[in-house]
N, C-alpha and C positions, 0 to 999 in steps of 0.2 A: 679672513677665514679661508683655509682650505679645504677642499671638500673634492672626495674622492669617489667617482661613480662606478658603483659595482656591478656586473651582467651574475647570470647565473653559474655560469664558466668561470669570473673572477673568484668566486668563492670558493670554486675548485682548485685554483689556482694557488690562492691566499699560501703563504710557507713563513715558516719562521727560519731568521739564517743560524748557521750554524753552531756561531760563536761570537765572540765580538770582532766589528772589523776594526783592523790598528789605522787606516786609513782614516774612517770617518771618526773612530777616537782621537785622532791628530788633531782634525780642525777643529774635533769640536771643545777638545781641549785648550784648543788659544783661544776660542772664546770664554770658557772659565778664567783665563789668567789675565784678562781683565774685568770679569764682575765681581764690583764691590759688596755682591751679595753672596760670593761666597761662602759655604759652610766654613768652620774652623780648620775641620781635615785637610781639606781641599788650601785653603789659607796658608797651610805649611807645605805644600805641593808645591803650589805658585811659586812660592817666594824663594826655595830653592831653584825652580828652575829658569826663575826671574835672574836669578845671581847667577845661574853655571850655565846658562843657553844663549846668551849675549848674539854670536852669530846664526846660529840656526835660526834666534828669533828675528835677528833684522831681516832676512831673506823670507819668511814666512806670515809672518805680521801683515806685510801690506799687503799679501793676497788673499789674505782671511780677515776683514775688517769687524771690528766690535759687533757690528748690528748690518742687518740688511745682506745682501747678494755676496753671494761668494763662489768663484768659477765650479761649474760641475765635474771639469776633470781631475781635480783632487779628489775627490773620492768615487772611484773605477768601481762596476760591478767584480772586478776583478778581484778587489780587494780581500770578498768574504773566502778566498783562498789561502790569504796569507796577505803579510806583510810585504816580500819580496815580491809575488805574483801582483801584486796592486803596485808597488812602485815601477815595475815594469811598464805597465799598462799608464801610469804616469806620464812616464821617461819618452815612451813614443806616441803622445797625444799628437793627430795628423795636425801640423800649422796651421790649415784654413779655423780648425776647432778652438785652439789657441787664440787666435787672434778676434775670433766671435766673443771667444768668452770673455778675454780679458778688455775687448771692447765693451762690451755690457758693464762692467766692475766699472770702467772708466765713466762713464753716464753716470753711476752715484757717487764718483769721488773723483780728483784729482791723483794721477799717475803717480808712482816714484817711478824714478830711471829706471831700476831694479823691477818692477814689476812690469813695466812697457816692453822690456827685453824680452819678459818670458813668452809674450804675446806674439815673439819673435820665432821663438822654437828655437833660437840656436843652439850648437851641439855646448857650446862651453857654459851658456846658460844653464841650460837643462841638467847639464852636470853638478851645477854647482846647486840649482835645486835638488836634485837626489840627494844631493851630500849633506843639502840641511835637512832634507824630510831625514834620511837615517841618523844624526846629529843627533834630532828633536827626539828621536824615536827611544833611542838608546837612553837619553839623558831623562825625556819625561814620561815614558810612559813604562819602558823595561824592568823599573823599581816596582813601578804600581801595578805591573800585570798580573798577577797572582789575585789583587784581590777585585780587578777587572774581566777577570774571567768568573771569578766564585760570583758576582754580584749579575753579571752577564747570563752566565747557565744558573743560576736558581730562576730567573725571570722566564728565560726559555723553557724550562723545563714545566714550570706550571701553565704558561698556555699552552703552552704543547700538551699540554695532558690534558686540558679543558677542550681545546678542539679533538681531539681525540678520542673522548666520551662524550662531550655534548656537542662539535659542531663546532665550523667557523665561525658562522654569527655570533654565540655565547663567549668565545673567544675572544673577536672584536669588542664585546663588551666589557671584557675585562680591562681595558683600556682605558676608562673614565680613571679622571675626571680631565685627564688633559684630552682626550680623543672621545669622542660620541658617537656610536656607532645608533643610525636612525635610518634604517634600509627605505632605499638598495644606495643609501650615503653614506660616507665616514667622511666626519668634519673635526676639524682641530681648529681650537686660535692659530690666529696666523698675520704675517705686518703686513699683507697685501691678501688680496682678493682674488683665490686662484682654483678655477675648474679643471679636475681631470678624468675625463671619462676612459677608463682601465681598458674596456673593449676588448677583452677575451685574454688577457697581458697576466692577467693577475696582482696579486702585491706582495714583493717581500719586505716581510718587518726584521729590523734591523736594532734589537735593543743594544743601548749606549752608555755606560758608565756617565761620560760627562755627559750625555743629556739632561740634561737637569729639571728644566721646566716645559717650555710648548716643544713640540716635535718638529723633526727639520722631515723634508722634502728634496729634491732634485728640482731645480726649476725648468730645467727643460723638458717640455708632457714628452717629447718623444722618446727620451730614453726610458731602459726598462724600471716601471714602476717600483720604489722604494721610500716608506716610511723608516724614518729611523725615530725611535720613542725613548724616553726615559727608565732604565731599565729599575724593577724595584723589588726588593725582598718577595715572596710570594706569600699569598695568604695558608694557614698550617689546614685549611681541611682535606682531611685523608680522602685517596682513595677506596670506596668500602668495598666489602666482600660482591656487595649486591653491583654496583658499578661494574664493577668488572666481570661477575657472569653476566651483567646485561650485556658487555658490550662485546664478549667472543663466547657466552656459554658457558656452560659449569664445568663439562671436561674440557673444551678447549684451554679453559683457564687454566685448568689442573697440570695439563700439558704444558703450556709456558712455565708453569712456576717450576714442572720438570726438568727444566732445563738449564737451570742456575749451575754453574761448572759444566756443562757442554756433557751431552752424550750420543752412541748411538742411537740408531732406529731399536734396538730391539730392550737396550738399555731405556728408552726413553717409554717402551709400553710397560716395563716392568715396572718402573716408576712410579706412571700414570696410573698404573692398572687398566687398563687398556689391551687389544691385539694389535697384533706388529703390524699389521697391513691399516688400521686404525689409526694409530700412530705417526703413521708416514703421510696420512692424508691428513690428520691436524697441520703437522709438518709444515706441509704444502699449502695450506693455506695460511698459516703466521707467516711464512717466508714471503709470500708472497704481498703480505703486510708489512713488509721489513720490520719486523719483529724479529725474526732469527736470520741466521744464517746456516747454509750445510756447505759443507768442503766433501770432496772424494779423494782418499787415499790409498789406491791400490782398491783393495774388494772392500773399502770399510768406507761408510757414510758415518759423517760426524755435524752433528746439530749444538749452533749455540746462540747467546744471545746476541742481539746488536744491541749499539746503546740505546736505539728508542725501546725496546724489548728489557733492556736492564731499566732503563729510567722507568717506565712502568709498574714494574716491580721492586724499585727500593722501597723499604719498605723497613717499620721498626714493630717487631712483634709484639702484642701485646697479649702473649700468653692464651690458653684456653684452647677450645677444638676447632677449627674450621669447618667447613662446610662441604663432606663429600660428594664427589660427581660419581659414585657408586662402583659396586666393584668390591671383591674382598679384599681387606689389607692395602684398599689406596688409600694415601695419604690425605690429613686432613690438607685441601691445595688453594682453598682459597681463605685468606686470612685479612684482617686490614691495612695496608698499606699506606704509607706517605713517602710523596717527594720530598726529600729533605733539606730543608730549609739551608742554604750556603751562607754565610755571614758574609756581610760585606766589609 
C-alpha cells in the first residue's frame, strides 16, 4: 500500500502536469513490452519495437526491470519540460546519486556489466545511455505520440476542470478505483508498504499513457512529490450554465466567454455589455486566475484566452438562449459547455 499524507497546504499545492512526460512514458513503456496482459493495441506496439529496438533495449531493459525498484533518476522532475530538458537532467545525474540508486536496483537483482557501469557515471557510459533513451524514444514512443498526448490531455483536462469547480479533494476522488482518496490520505495498491508524509511539498499528478494498472511513485520521499496514474478517457458530463456562474458569477462569466478571439478593453465591454472601467476589472481578475492573458502594444491593451481559460470554455452548443448577466443587447454568455472528449 501507498499512502500519501496530505496537510492543508498539500491540497493547495495538489497540480496536474502539463502534459505527458516522454521520460516516465519511456520506462513505463518497457514495462508494457513485457506484460503478457497486454491490450491487443499495445501487442502490436510491442512487437514492432521488440523487432526494430534490439539495442536501445539491451542497454535499457536491465535498468528498468519487469516488477519492483527502478532507479529514480530516469525519470527527472525535469522531464514534465520536455524530452530533451529531462534527458539533460539524466545525462548529469551527480555519481554519489548514481551509485545510490543503482546500488539499491542491485539488492533486488543481479548486476549486468552494463548496468554496474552506469552506477559509474562515466562520460562514455552516459553517452551511450542518452543514445539509447533517444534510440527508444524516436523508434517507440515518436509513432505513438499523437495519440499519447490526446489520451494524456483529455484525462488532464477533466480533472482540471473538477478541481476547478469543486476542489482538490473531489478531484482526488476521481481517481478510483486504482487511487482512494480517504482524508487527509491518498492510498493506492502498491508491492511494498510505503509512508509519505507531503509536508507542505504538495503533489504533482502525472497522468501516463502506459500506466496501465496500479500507479507508480518515486521511491525516494525526499524528492519532489509525484504520482504518476493511469491516464483514461474522461467521463462526458458537461459543464452547465449554473457551474459556471457559480463559480466566477453571471457577468464574470459573460466576460470570459467575451473573449474567444482576443479583444480589447473597450472591445471587451461592448461585448459584454458592460463599462470600460467594468471590464478592465473583470479583466483583472480572470488574469489574475490564469484564465486570460493581456499584452501592451504601444497605447493598445489586448485580452485573450490561456489554455486553461480556453479549456473551460470548449464547449459544443446545444442551441436555444442563454442566460443573461443583463444589460441591453448583451449577449446570451452563458450556455452549456463540455470538455471534449479526445479519443485515445
Amino acid at each position: 500500500m501507498l499512502r500519501l499524507h496530505f496537510t492543508a497546504g498539500d491540497l493547495a499545492r495538489t497540480r496536474l502536469a502539463d502534459g505527458p512526460d516522454p521520460l516516465w512514458e519511456s520506462v513505463l513503456s518497457l514495462h508494457r513490452l513485457r506484460d503478457a496482459r497486454t491490450d491487443p493495441v499495445l501487442a502490436r506496439w510491442g512487437e514492432r519495437v521488440r523487432c526494430d529496438g534490439a539495442e536501445p533495449l539491451r542497454r535499457l531493459l536491465p535498468l528498468v526491470p519487469a516488477r519492483g525498484y527502478f532507479p529514480d533518476f530516469l525519470t527527472p522532475a525535469a522531464g514534465t519540460a520536455g524530452f530533451e530538458e529531462g534527458l539533460e537532467a539524466v545525462l548529469t545525474t551527480p555519481r554519489a546519486r548514481l551509485r545510490e540508486e543503482i546500488g539499491v536496483l542491485a539488492r533486488s537483482r543481479p548486476l549486468t556489466d552494463w548496468a554496474g557501469a552506469v552506477g559509474e557515471g562515466g562520460a562514455q557510459t552516459m553517452g551511450r545511455l542518452g543514445t539509447a533513451l533517444r534510440d527508444y524514444r524516436r523508434l517507440a514512443l515518436d509513432p505513438w505520440w499523437p495519440r499519447i498526448v490526446a489520451r494524456v490531455d483529455a484525462d488532464r483536462r477533466w480533472r482540471w476542470r473538477t478541481q476547478l469547480l469543486h476542489g482538490t479533494e473531489e478531484m482526488l476522488r476521481t481517481l478510483r478505483p486504482a487511487v482512494r482518496w480517504r482524508p487527509p490520505v491518498l492510498e493506492a495498491d502498491y508491492p511494498v508498504q510505503v509512508e509519505v508524509h507531503l509536508e507542505g511539498r504538495g503533489l504533482l499528478l502525472v497522468p501516463s499513457y502506459f500506466c496501465r494498472r496500479a500507479p507508480v511513485a518515486l521511491a525516494d520521499p525526499k524528492l519532489p512529490p509525484v504520482l504518476v496514474y493511469p491516464a483514461r478517457l474522461p467521463d462526458s458530463r458537461p459543464v452547465s450554465p449554473e457551474h459556471l456562474a457559480r463559480l466566477l458569477g453571471h457577468t464574470r462569466a459573460a466576460v470570459l466567454q467575451s473573449l474567444r478571439g482576443g479583444c480589447s478593453t473597450s472591445e471587451l465591454a461592448h461585448r459584454a455589455g458592460v463599462s470600460v472601467s467594468s471590464a478592465s476589472e473583470h479583466a483583472a481578475v480572470l488574469r489574475d486566475a490564469g484564465l486570460i492573458s493581456t499584452s501592451r502594444h504601444r497605447n493598445s491593451v489586448r485580452h485573450a484566452l490561456t489554455s486553461m481559460g480556453m479549456a473551460l470554455l470548449e464547449e459544443q452548443r446545444t442551441g436555444g438562449g442563454g442566460r443573461r448577466s443583463g444589460g441591453s443587447g448583451q449577449p446570451a454568455a452563458l450556455r452549456t459547455a463540455r470538455v471534449l472528449d479526445a479519443a485515445g
